[in-house]
N, C-alpha and C positions, 0 to 999 in steps of 0.2 A: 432220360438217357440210361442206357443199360448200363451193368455194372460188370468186369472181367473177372474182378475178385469172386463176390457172392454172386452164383448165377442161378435163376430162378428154376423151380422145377419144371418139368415141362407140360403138365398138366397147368400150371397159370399164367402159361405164355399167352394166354387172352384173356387171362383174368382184368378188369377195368374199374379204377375206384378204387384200388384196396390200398391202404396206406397201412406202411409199415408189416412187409410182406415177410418180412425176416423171420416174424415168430412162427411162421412155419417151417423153417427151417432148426435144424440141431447142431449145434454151432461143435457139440462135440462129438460127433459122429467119424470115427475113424476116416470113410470116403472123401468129408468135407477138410479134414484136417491134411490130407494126401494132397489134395485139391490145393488150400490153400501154401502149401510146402511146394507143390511143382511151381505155382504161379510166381510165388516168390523166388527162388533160382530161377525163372525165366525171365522174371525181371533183373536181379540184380545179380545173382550169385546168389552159392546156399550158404558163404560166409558172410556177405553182405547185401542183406535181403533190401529191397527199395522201402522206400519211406517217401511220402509225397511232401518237396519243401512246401513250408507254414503258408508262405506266401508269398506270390511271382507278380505282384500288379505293376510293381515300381520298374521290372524291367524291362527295358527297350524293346522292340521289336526286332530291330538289327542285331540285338546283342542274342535273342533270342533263337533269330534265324541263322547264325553265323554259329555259336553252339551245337546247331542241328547240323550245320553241313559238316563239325567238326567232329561230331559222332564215328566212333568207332565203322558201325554197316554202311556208314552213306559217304565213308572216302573210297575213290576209285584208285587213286595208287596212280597217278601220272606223272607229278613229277619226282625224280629221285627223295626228295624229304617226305614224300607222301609212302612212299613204300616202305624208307624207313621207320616211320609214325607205324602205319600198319603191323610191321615185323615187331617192332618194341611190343606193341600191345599182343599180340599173338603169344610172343615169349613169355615177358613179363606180369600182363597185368593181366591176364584170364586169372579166373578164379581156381581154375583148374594149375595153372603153374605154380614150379616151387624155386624157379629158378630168381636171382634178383643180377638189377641190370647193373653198370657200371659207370663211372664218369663220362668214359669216350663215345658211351651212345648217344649223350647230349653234346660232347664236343663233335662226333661225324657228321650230326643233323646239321650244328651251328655251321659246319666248313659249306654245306649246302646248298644253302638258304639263299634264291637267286628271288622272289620276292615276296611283299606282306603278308602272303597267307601262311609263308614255309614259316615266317616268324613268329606267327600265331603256332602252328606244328613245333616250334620251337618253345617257346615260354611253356607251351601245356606239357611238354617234355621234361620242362625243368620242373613244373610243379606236382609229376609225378615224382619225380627223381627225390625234389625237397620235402614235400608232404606224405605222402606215401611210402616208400623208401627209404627216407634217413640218408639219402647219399650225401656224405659231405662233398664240397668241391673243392676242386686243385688250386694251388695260386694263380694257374696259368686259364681258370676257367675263364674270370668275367672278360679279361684282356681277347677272349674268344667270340665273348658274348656282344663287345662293342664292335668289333669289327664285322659281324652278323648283321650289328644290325644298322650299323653306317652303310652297308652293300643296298639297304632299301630304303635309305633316309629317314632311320627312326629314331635319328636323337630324341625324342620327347621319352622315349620307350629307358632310353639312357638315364636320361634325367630321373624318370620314376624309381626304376633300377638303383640309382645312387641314394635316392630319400628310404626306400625300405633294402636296404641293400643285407639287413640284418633278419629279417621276416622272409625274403630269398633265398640267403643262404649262400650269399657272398661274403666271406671272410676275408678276402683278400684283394685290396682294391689299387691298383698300382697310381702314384702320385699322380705320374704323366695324364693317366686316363680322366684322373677325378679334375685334375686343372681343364682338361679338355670338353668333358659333359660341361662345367663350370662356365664356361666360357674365357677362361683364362689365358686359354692354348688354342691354338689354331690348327693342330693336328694332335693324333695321338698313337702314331704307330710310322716306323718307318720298316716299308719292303723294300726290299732291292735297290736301296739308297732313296728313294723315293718319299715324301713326306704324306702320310693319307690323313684325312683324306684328299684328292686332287684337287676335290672343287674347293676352292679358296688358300690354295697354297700354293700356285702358280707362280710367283714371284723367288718361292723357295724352291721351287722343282727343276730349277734351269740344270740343261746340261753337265756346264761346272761344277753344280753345287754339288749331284749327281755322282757325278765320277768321284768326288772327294768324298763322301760319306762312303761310298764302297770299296775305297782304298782306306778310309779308317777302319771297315767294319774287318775286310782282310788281314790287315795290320794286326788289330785286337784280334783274332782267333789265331796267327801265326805264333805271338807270344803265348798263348792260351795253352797251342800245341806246344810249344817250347816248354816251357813250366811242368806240363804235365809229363811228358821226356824226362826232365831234371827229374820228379819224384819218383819215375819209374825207377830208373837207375839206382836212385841213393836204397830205394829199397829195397831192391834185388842186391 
C-alpha cells in the first residue's frame, strides 16, 4: 500500500522487489521537507500536526463509524444543533482562528437538542469547551445539561456525568438534580408548575397541584419584586 507521506519517485513507480525504497530518497532535501510541512497542515493543522494513535484494535466498530460521521467534512448541517456544531468549529477550532468560544454556545446547543445524536454534538461541544478551551462552567450549566439530556432519555449519560463530574468540569451540581440521577427523586426540575420529568410523575402533575406551584412560584417573585423596590428606595 502506497504511502501519502513519503511518495516514491516517479521513475520507481514500477520498480518491483526493492525493499526499503527510502534510501533513495534525501530525507533532507528542502522539496521533501515542503512536502512533508504541507501534508502535515493538511492533515491536522500547522499548529497541530497529526500523529497516528499507537493503537485503534480495542475500538468498536460503531464507535468507530459514529466518530466518522461526527467529523467536522462529513456533517450536513440539518438539524439546527448540527449547524450550530458546524458554526462553532468554523469560528473556534480552525486552526486558522484566534477567536475563543463562550459558556452559552454549549448552553444554545444544550436548549436544542431534540435527539441522541444532537447529544453526541452536545458532549463533543463540552469537551472542546473543557479540554481545549479551559472554559469553566456556570452554576446553572449542568442543571442545563440534565434537562438536555432527559428530552432524549439519557439518564445513563446523567449518571456517568455525576461519577466524573470533576474530569467534565462540573463544579456545580445542584442537591435536587444529584438526588434525582441517584434515584432519590422522581423529578428534577419544575417548569410552569409542572414536575419533569412527566413520565413517572403523573400523580404529581394533576391539575391542582399545578395551579398551586404557580401561585407559589408568582407569590415568591412578587415578594422578590417587593424587597428589591424597598432597596431601591433606601438607597436612592
Amino acid at each position: 500500500m502506497g504511502s501519502l507521506r513519503y511518495r516514491r519517485p516517479y521513475w520507481m513507480l514500477h520498480m518491483k522487489n526493492v525493499k526499503h525504497w527510502r534510501i533513495y530518497t534525501n530525507p533532507d532535501d528542502p522539496g521533501l521537507k515542503r512536502t512533508e510541512m504541507l501534508y502535515q497542515s493538511w492533515l491536522g493543522g500547522i499548529d497541530r500536526p497529526y500523529t497516528r494513535p499507537p493503537c485503534t484494535v480495542r475500538t468498536p466498530t460503531w464507535l468507530t463509524r459514529k466518530r466518522f460521521a461526527l467529523e467536522k467534512p462529513h456533517l450536513t448541517a440539518e438539524t439546527p444543533v448540527e449547524v450550530l456544531f458546524v458554526d462553532f468549529h468554523k469560528k473556534y477550532y480552525g486552526y486558522r482562528s484566534t477567536a475563543r468560544p463562550v459558556i452559552d454556545n454549549f448552553h444554545n446547543i444544550l436548549d436544542l437538542v431534540e435527539s441522541p445524536l444532537d447529544m453526541s454534538y452536545a458532549c463533543r461541544t463540552l469537551s472542546h469547551l473543557h479540554n481545549d478551551f479551559m472554559i469553566p462552567m456556570e452554576p446553572e450549566t449542568f442543571g442545563i445539561f440534565v434537562h438536555a439530556a432527559m428530552k432524549v432519555d439519557r439518564k445513563d449519560l446523567l449518571q456517568f456525568a455525576l461519577e466524573n463530574a470533576e474530569k467534565m468540569g462540573f463544579t456545580h451540581i445542584e442537591e435536587q438534580h444529584r438526588s434525582f440521577i441517584e434515584g432519590k427523586s422522581s423529578w428534577y426540575k419544575v417548569e410552569n408548575g409542572y414536575l419533569l420529568p412527566l413520565k413517572g410523575n403523573e400523580e404529581n402533575n394533576t391539575p391542582e397541584q399545578v395551579e398551586k406551584r404557580v401561585a407559589e412560584e408568582e407569590e415568591l417573585l412578587k415578594k422578590l419584586n417587593d424587597e428589591s423596590v424597598v432597596e431601591e428606595a433606601e438607597n436612592s
